[in-house]
C-alpha positions as CSV (number, residue, x, y, z in Angstrom):
1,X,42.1,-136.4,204.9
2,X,41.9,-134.9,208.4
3,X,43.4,-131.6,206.3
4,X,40.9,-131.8,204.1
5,X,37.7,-132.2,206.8
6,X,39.1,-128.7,208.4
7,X,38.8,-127.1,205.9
8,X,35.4,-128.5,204.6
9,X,34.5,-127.4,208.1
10,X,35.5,-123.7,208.5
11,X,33.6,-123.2,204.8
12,X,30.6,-124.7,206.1
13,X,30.7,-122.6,209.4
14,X,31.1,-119.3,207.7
15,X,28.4,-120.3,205.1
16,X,26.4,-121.3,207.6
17,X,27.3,-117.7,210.1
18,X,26.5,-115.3,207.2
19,X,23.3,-117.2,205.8
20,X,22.0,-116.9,209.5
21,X,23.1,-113.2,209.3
22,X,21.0,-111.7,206.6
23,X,17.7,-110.3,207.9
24,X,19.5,-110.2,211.6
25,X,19.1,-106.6,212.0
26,X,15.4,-106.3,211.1
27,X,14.7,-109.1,213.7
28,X,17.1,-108.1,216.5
29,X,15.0,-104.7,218.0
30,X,14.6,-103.9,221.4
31,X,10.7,-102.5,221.8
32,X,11.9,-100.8,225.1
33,X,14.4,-98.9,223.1
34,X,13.2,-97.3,219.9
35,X,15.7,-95.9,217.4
36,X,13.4,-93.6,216.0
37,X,11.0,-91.5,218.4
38,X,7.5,-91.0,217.0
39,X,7.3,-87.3,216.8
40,X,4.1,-86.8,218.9
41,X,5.9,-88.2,222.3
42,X,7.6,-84.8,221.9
43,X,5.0,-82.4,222.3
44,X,4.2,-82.5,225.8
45,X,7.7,-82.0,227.4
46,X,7.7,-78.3,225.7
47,X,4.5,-77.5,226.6
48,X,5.7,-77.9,230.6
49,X,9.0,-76.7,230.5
50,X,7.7,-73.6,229.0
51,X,4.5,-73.0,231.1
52,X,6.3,-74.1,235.0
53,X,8.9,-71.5,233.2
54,X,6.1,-69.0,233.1
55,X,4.3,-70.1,236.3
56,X,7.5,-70.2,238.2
57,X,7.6,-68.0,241.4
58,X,11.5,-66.8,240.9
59,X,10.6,-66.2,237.2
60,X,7.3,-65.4,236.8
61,X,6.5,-64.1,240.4
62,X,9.5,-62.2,240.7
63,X,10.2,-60.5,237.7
64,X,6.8,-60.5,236.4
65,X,4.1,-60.3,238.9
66,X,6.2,-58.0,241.2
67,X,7.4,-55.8,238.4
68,X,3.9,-55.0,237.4
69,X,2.9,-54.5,240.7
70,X,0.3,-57.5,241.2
71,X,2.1,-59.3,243.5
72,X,4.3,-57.7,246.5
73,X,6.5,-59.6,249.2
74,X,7.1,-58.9,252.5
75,X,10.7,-60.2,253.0
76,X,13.6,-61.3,250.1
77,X,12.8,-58.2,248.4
78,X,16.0,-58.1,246.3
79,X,14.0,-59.2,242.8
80,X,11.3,-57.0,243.8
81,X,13.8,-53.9,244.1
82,X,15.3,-54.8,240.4
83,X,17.9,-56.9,241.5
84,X,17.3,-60.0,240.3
85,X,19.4,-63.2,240.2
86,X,21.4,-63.7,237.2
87,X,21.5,-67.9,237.3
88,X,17.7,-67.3,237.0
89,X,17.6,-65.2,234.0
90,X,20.2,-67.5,232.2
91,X,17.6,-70.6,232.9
92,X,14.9,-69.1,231.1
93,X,17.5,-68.6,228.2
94,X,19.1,-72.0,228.5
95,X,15.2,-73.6,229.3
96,X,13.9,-71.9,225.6
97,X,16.5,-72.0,223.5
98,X,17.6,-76.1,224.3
99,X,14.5,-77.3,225.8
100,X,11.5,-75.5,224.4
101,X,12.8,-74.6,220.4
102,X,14.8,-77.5,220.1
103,X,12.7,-79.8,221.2
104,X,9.6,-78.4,218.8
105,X,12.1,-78.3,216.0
106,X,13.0,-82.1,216.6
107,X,8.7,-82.8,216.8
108,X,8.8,-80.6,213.6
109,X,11.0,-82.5,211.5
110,X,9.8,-86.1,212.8
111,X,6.4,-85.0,211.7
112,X,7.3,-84.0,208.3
113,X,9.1,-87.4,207.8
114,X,6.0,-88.7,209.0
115,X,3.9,-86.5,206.6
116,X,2.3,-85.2,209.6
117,X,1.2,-81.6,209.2
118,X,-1.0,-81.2,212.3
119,X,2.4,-81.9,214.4
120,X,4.1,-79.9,212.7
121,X,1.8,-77.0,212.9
122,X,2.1,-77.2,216.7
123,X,5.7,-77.2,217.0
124,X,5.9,-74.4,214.9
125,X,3.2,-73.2,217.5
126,X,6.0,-73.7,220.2
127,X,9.0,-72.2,218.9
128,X,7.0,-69.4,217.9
129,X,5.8,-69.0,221.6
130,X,9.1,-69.5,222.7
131,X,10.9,-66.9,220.3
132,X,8.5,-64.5,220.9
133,X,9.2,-65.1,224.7
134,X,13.0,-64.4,224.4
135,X,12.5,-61.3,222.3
136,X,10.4,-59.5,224.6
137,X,12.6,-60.1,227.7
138,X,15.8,-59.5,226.5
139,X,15.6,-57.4,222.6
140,X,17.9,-58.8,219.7
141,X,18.4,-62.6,220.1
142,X,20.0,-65.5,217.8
143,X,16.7,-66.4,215.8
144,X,18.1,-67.2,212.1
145,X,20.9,-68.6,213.2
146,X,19.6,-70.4,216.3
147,X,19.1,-74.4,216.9
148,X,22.2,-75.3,214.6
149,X,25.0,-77.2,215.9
150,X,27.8,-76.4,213.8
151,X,27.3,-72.5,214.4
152,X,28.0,-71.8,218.2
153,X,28.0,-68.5,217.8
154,X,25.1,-67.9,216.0
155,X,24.4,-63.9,215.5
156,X,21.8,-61.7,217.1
157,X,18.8,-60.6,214.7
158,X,16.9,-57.5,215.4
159,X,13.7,-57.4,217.0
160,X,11.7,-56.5,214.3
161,X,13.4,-59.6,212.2
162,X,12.7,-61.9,214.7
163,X,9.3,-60.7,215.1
164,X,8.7,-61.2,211.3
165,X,10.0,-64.8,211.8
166,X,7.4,-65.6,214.7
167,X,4.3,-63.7,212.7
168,X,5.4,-65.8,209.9
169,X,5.6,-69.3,212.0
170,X,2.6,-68.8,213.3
171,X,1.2,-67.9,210.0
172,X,2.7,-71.2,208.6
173,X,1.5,-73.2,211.5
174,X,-2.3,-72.1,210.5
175,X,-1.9,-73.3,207.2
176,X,-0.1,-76.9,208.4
177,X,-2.9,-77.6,210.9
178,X,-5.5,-76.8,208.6
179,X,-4.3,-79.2,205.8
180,X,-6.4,-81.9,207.4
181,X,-3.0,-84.2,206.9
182,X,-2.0,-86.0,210.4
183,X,-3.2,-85.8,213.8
184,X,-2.2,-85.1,217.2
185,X,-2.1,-87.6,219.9
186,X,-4.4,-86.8,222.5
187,X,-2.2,-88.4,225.4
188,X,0.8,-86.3,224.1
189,X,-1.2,-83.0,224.4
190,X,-0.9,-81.4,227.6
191,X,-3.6,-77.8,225.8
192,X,-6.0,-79.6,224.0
193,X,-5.7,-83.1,224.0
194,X,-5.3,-83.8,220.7
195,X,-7.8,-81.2,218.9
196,X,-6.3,-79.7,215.7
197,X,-9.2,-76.7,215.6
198,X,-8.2,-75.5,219.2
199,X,-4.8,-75.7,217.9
200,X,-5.8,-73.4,214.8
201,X,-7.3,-70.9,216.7
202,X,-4.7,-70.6,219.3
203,X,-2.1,-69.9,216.1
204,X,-4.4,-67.2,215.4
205,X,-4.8,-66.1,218.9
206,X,-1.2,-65.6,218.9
207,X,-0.8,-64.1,215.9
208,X,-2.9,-61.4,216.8
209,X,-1.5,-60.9,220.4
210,X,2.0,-60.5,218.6
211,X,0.5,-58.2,216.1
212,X,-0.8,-56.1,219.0
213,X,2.3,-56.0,220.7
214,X,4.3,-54.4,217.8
215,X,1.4,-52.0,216.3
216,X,3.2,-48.7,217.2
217,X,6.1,-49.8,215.0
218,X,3.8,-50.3,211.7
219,X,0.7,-50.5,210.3
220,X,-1.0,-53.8,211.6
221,X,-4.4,-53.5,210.2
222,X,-4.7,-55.6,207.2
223,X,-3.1,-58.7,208.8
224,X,-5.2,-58.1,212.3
225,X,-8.5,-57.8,210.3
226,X,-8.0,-60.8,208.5
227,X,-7.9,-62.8,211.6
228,X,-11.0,-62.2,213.2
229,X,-13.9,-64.9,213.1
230,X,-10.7,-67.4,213.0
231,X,-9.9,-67.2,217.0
232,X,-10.9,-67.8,220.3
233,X,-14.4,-68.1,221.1
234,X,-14.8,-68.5,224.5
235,X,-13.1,-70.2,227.7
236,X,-12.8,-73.5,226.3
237,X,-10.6,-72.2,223.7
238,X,-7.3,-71.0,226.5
239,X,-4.6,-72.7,225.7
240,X,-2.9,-74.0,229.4
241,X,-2.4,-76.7,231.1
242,X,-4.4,-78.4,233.9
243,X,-2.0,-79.1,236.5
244,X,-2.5,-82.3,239.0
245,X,-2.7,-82.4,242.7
246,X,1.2,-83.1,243.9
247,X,4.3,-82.6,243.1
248,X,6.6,-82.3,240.4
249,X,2.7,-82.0,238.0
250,X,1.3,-79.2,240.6
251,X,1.4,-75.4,239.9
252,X,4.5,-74.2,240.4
253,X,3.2,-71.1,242.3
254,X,1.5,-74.0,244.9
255,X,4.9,-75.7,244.8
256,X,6.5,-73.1,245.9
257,X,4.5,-70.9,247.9
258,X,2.6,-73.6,249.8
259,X,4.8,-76.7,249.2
260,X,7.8,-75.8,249.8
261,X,6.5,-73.1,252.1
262,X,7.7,-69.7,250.7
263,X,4.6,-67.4,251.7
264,X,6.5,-64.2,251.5
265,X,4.8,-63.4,248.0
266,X,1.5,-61.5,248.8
267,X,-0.7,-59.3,247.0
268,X,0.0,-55.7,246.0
269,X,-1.5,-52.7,247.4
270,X,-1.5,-51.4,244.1
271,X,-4.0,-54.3,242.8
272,X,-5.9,-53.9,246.2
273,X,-6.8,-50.3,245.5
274,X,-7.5,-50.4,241.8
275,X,-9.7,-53.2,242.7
276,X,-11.8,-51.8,245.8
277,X,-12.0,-48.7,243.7
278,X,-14.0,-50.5,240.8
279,X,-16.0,-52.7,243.3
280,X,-14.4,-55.6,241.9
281,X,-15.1,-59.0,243.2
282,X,-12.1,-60.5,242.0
283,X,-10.5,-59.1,244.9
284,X,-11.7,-62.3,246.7
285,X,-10.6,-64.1,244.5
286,X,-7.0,-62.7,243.8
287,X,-6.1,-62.0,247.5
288,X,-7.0,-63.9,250.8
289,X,-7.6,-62.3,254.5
290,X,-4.8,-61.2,256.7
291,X,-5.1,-62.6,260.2
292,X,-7.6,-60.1,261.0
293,X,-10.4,-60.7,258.2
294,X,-9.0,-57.6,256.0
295,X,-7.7,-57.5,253.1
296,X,-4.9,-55.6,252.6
297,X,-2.0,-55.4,250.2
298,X,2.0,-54.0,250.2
299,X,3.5,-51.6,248.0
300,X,6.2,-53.0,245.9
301,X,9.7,-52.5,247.3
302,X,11.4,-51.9,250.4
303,X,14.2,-53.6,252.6
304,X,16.9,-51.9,252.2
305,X,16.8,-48.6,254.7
306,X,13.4,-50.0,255.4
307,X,13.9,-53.4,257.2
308,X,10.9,-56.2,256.4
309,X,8.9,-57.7,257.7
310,X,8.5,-54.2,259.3
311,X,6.1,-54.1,262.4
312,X,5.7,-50.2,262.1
313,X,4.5,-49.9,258.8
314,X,2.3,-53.1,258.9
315,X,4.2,-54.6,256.3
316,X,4.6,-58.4,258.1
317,X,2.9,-61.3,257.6
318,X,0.1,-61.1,259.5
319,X,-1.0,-57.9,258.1
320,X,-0.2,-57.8,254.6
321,X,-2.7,-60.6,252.7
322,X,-2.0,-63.8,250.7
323,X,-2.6,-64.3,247.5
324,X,-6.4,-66.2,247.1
325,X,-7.0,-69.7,247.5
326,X,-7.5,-70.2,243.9
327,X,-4.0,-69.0,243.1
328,X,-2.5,-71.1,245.5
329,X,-4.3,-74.4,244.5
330,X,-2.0,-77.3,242.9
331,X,-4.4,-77.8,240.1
332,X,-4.6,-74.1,239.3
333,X,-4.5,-73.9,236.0
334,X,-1.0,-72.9,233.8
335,X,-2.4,-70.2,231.0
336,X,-0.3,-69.7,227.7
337,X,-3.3,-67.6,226.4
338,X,-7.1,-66.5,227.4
339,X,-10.1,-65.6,225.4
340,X,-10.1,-63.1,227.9
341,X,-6.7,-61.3,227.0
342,X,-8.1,-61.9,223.2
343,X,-11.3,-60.1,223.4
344,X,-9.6,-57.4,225.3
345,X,-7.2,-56.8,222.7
346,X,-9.5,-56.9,219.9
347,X,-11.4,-54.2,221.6
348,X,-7.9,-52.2,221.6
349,X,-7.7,-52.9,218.3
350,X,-11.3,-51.8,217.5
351,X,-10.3,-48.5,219.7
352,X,-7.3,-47.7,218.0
353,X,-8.8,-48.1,214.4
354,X,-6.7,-51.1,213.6
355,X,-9.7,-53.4,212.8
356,X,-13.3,-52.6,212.2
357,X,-16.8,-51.2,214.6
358,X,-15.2,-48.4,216.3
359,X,-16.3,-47.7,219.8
360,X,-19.1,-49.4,220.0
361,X,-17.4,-52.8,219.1
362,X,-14.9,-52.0,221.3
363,X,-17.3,-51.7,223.9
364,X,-18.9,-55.0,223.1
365,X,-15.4,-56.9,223.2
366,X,-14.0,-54.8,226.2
367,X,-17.2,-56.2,228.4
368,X,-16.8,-59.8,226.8
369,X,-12.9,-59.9,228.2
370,X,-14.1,-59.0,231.4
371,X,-17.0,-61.4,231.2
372,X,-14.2,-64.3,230.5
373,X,-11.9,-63.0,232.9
374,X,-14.9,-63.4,236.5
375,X,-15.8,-66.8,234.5
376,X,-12.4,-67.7,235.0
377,X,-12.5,-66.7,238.3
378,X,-15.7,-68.2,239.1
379,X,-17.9,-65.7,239.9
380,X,-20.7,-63.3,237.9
381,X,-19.9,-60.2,236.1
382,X,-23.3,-58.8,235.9
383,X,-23.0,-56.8,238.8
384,X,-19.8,-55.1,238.0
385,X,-20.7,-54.4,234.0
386,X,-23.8,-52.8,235.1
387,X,-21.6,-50.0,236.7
388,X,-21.9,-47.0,234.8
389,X,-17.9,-46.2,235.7
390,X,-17.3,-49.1,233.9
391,X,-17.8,-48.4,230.4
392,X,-16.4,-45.0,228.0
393,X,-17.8,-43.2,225.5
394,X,-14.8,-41.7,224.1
395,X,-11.3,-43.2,222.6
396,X,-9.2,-41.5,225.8
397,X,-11.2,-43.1,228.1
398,X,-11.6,-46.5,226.5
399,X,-7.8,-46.6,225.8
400,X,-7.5,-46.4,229.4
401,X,-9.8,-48.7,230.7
402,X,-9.5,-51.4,228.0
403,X,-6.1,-51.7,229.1
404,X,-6.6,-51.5,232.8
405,X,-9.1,-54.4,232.4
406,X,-5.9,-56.4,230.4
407,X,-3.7,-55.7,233.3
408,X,-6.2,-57.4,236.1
409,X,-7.3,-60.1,234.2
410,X,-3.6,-61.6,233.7
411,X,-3.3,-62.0,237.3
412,X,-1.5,-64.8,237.8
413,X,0.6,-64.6,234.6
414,X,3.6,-63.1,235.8
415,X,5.6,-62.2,232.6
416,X,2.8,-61.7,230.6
417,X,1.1,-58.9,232.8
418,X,4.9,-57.0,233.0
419,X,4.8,-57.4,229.5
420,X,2.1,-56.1,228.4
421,X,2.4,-53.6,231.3
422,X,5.6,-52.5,229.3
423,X,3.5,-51.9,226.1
424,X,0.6,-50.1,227.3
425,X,1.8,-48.1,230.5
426,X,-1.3,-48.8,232.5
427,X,-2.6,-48.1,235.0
428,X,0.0,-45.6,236.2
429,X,3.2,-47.4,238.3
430,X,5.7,-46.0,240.6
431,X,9.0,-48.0,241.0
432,X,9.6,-49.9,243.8
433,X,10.5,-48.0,246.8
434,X,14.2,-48.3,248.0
435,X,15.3,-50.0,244.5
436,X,18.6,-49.7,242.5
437,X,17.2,-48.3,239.1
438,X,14.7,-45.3,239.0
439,X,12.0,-47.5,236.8
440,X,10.5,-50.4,236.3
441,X,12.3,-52.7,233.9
442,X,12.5,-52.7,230.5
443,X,13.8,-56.2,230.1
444,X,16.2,-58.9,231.2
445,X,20.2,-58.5,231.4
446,X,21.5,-61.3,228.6
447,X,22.7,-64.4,230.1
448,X,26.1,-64.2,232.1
449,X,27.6,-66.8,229.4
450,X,26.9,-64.5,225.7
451,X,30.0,-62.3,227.1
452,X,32.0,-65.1,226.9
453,X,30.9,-67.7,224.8
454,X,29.5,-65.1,222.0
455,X,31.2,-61.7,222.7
456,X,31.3,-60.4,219.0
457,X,27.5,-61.3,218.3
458,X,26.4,-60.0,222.1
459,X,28.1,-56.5,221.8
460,X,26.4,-56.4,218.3
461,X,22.9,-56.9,219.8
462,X,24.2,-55.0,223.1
463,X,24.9,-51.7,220.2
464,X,21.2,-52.1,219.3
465,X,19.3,-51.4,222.4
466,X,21.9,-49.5,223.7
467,X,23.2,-51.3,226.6
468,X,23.2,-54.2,228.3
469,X,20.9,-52.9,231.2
470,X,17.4,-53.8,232.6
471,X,16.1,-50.0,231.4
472,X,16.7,-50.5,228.1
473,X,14.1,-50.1,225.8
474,X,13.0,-52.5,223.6
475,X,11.5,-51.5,219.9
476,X,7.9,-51.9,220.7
477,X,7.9,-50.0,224.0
């Protein structure tokens, strides 16, 4: 009997054990530790990482402000003189490739399980920004076979391939966020807080800036005409970020430079003259006062037979100026695109013949990028347009000065101003004095890991550009 009451007992336990069990899963969650991540918490940790990226003063500041000569520094000159750190270039590499397109992908394919085409627009939006990022610092780069985990050495792709691949994202992007399907959290946001049209226009926006950047290598019109009336329309459309009041959410040029108390980068005497010149007010606002009420700016380079700071030369810093107080704020804003830069391409465009209206559209779209650019800045433009030296009347002279205008209005944006230095070759640049290389750089050395951990597929894109050095040229220069 006792036998027979075990056994009676051990089936009613294990009855009684799995009964319990069904349904166990569905009940047993932990809310503070999601299995699945809504795609829209993934949006905002891109946007950063690629805009303190930009912003960055060892980035940004010294390969991209210095190089095009709007920024200058009167000590640690090495990056200024084209001799710039390599574990810095292999961050922006490793910070776009794992952070920036990974992460967007992962947004993008959470969104279209959750049938959410307005997310998915903008992470195509990101990895676009972030392709077209790599390919203009450093040419050929992994793009096709990129972001795939079972191919670790994925090959380089030209840069006219990988360009088609970002017009074509973009393109695609459009289309997603003008289904009207999904939404975008505003919280999760850090451009527009959640609006879709802003998010349309800046696709465009893009899409025409990356246009622009590759019209001498084939005929652009078609595609640039059919975006206009479909892009920025003013200030309120710049895609950036509004950075807060303290660190690790401030500017990462007030983090830096005032924070952490680095105030060797100044402004350049280059930007000073060109400025004074045109009876520019931005001056103010792009440079402060040395210690005796001036402003006055540094050539780029120096420090090598020419010691700095240098007493005899004036190069020290009490002499040479700060940058302004605007560009040294915490909550300075982090731009990723301006109606400004737009409007001022457009009239390139209109210049060149690419799009409709001719020089006298140009005209009207060169004075409304300047007109965005002293908004920005907070002060009138009145003044300065009415200045006959201002405007052109002939295609030389607008091609010039349309240009020019691009270069000082994307102060501040330190790889974006060398860039698009690199395309148009104005105004007029020296190299540094005292550097290593007899020009200003081309691009970025590749990453001190592809030799190693790619060889085969890094000679190949090495073979294409020639070599493997900072003068290199890239397709669209």
């Amino acid at each position: 009997m006792k036998k027979i009451n075990i056994i009676l007992y051990t089936f009613l336990s294990f009855v009684l054990f799995t009964g319990c069990d069904k349904g166990f899963e569905e009940f047993n969650v932990d809310p503070n530790n999601s299995t699945v991540v809504p795609a829209h918490l993934l949006l905002g940790g891109p946007q950063k990482k690629y805009m303190n990226t930009m912003y960055s003063v060892q980035k940004g500041g010294d390969m991209g402000a210095c190089w095009a000569q709007q920024w200058s520094k009167v000590e640690y000159n090495d990056e200024a003189r084209y001799v710039p750190r390599r574990g810095v270039i292999d961050d922006i590499w490793d910070v776009m490739y794992a952070d920036v397109i990974t992460e967007s992908k992962d947004m993008y394919d959470l969104a279209g399980a959750e049938g959410n085409n307005s997310l998915k627009g903008a992470g195509l939006v990101m990895q676009a920004v972030a392709y077209q990022t790599l390919v203009d610092l450093y040419g050929p780069i992994p793009f096709t076979e990129a972001i795939d985990g079972n191919n670790l050495q994925p090959a380089y792709d030209s840069e006219s391939l990988v360009y088609e691949g970002i017009i074509q994202m973009l393109s695609d992007a459009s289309t997603l966020l003008a289904s009207g399907k999904g939404t975008i959290t505003s919280s999760s946001d850090l451009f527009y807080g959640g609006n879709v049209s802003n998010w349309i226009k800046l696709a465009n926006s893009l899409k025409f800036r990356a246009l622009m950047r590759i019209s001498s290598t084939k005929n652009v019109m078609v595609d640039l005409q059919a975006l206009m009336g479909k892009m920025f329309t003013s200030n309120t459309d710049n895609a950036q970020i509004s950075y807060l009041s303290a660190p690790p959410d401030a500017n990462p040029i007030w983090e830096s430079i005032v924070y952490r108390n680095r105030p060797e980068y100044r402004i350049n005497s280059v930007m000073v003259e060109m400025l004074t010149s045109l009876n520019d007010d931005r001056l103010a606002v792009y440079a402060g006062e040395n210690a005796s009420g001036n402003i006055v700016g540094k050539p780029s380079g120096f420090g090598v037979q020419t010691t700095l700071p240098n007493e005899d030369l004036g190069y020290t810093y009490a002499n040479i100026s700060p940058l302004g107080e605007k560009y040294l704020t915490a909550t300075l804003p982090g731009v990723l695109m301006s109606y400004s830069q737009l409007a001022l391409l457009i009239a390139q465009a209109a210049n060149e013949g690419y799009i409709t209206g001719g020089i006298t559209s140009a005209q009207e779209w060169y004075q409304e990028g300047i007109k965005a650019s002293f908004d920005f800045n907070g002060i009138s433009s009145v003044d300065y347009l009415a200045q006959s030296s201002i405007g052109f009347t002939t295609k030389a002279d607008a091609r010039i000065k349309i240009a020019t205008q691009e270069w000082i209005a994307l102060f501040g944006q330190g790889f974006e101003s060398w860039t698009e230095w690199r395309r148009n070759k104005i105004p007029v640049l020296a190299p540094a004095a005292e550097s290593l290389i007899d020009q200003i750089p081309s691009r970025l050395f590749y990453p001190t890991t592809e030799p190693s951990l790619n060889k085969e597929n890094y000679e190949a894109g090495v073979q294409t550009i020639g070599s493997d050095n900072l003068t290199a040229p890239l397709f669209w220069q």
